[in-house]
N, C-alpha and C positions, 0 to 999 in steps of 0.2 A: 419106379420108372425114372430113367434121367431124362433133365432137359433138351431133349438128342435139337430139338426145334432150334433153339438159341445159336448152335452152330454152323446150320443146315439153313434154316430160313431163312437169312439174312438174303443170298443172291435166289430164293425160290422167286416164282413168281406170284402176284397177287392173290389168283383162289388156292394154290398152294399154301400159302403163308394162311389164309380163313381157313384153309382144314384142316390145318396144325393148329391152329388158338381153338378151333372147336376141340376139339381132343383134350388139348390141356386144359380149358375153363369147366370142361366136363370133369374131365379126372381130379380138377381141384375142388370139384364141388363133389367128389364122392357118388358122381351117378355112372349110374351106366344107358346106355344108346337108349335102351326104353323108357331109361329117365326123362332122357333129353327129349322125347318123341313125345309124352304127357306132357311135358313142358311146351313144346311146342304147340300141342292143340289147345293150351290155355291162354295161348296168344294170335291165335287162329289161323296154324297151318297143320295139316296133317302131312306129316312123314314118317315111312316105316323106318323103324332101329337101323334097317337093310340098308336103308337110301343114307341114314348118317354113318355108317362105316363104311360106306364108298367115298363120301364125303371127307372123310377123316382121312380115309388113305388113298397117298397121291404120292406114292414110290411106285406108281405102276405102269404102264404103258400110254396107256389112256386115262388119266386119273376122270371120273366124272365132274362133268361140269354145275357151278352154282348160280343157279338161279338168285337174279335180285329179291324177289317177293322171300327166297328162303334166308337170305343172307339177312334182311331185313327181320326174320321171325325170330331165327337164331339169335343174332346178339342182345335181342330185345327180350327172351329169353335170359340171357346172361345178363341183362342190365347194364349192356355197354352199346357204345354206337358202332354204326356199321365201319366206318373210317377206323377205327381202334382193332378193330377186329383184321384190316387188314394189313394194319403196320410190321414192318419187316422190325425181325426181333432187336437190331441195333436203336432203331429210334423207338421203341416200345423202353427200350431198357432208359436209353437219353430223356424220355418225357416222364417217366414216374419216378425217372432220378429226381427231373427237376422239380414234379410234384411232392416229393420227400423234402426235400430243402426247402419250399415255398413254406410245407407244413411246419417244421422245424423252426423256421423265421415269425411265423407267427403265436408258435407256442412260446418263444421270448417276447413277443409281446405281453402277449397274456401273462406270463410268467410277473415282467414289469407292472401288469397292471396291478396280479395279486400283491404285488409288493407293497403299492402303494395302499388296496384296502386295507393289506395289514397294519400298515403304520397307522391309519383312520382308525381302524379296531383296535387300537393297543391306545390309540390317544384318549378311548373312552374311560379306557381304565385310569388314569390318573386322577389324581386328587380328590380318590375315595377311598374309604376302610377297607380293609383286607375282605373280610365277608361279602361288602356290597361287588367287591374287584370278582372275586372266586366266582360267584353267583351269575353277573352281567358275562364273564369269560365261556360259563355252561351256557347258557343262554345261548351266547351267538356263536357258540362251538368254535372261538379261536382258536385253542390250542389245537383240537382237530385241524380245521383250516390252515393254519401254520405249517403242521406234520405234512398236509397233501402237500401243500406247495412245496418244500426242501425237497418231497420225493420229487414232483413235475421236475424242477430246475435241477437236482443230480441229475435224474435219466437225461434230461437233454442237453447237456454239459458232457454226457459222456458218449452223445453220439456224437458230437459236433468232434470231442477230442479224440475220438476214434476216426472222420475222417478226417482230421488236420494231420494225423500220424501216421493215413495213410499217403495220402498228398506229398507231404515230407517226407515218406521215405522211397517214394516212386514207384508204388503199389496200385496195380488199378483202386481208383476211388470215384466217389461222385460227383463229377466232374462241375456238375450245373452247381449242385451246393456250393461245390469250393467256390466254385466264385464269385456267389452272393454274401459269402464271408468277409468281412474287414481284415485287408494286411494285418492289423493289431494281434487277428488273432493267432498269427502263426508265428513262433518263436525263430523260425528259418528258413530259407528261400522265399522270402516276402517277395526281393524282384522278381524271380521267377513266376509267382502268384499272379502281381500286377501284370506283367510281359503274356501271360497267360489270356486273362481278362482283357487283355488290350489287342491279344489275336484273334480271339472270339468276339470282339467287336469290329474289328477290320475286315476279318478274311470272312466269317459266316455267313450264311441264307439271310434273310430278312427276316423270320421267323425265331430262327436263332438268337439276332440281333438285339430284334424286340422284347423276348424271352428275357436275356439275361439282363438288360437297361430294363424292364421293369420288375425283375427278382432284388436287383441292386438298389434299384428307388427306394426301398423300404428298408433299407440298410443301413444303419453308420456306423463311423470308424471306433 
């Protein structure tokens, strides 16, 4: 099945836009309607499979209408909130953009941090014998612990350089990350980046605003 939603939702309206995320939160979980309907009475609504394919489909004349107490069962079901459920596919894509980037920024922390155990863990090792070195190394599984961390910091070195290359070459990319990224890290159209960053502070919602000055706080150059 393609995303038909992402194209389509964007100007649906409200229970339109929740009958298409039910659909796809369903189909990404692998169930089908009577899944969802077991699901639902373990959260305490009964609805038949019948009443969630009416629900789902809202290409019709009369799409059926969604009740709060179901809209409430469903996403709690899903393990999402009711407001997320009924985001129109553009800001659904804009807020997990910018939850990707948030995560991303904070696995270079972490990344940072392990750096620094490592240097505490390798300071043990000096100025003992070889043996006593080898032995204290299995012990606290450095060289393991080393091995994760270069993988942790390649993989996330190479999403970041993946959208810096998509950014630079004028390629949709993640728009929220790029700009919690330091000018340093883009070898070109730095002003562009800043000019960027500095429209999205000026011209955006408040919410926007707030978003990207506190994705950037935790950032330096």
């Amino acid at each position: 099945m393609g995303n038909d939603w992402v194209g389509s939702a964007e100007d649906a309206g409200p229970e339109d836009r929740f009958g298409k995320r039910v659909r796809q939160e369903r189909e990404a979980r692998g169930w089908t309607q009577a899944d969802l309907a077991r699901e639902l009475q373990r959260v305490g609504l009964n609805l038949h499979p019948s009443a969630i394919a009416k629900i789902e489909l809202r290409n019709v004349a009369r799409p059926r209408a969604i009740r709060l107490d179901e809209a409430e069962a469903i996403a709690k079901a899903f393990g999402l909130s009711v407001d997320s459920m009924y985001q129109s596919a553009g800001n659904r894509i804009r807020t997990l953009g910018n939850q990707t980037g948030a995560y991303i920024n904070e696995m270079e922390l972490l990344i940072a941090k392990g750096r620094q155990l490592s240097s505490e863990l390798n300071a043990l090792t000096v100025g003992i014998d070889d043996d006593e070195r080898r032995n204290l190394r299995d012990q606290l599984s450095i060289d393991a612990f080393e091995g994760m961390l270069a993988t942790v910091a390649d993989s996330v070195e190479s999403v970041i350089q993946d959208v810096v290359a998509r950014a630079e070459s004028g390629l949709p990319s993640n728009d929220g990350f790029v700009m919690t990224l330091p000018p340093s890290r883009f070898s070109r159209y730095r002003n562009q980046v800043e000019a960027a960053r500095t429209n999205i502070l000026e011209s955006g919602d408040e919410e926007t605003r707030k978003n990207h000055q506190s994705e950037g706080s935790g950032h330096g150059a």
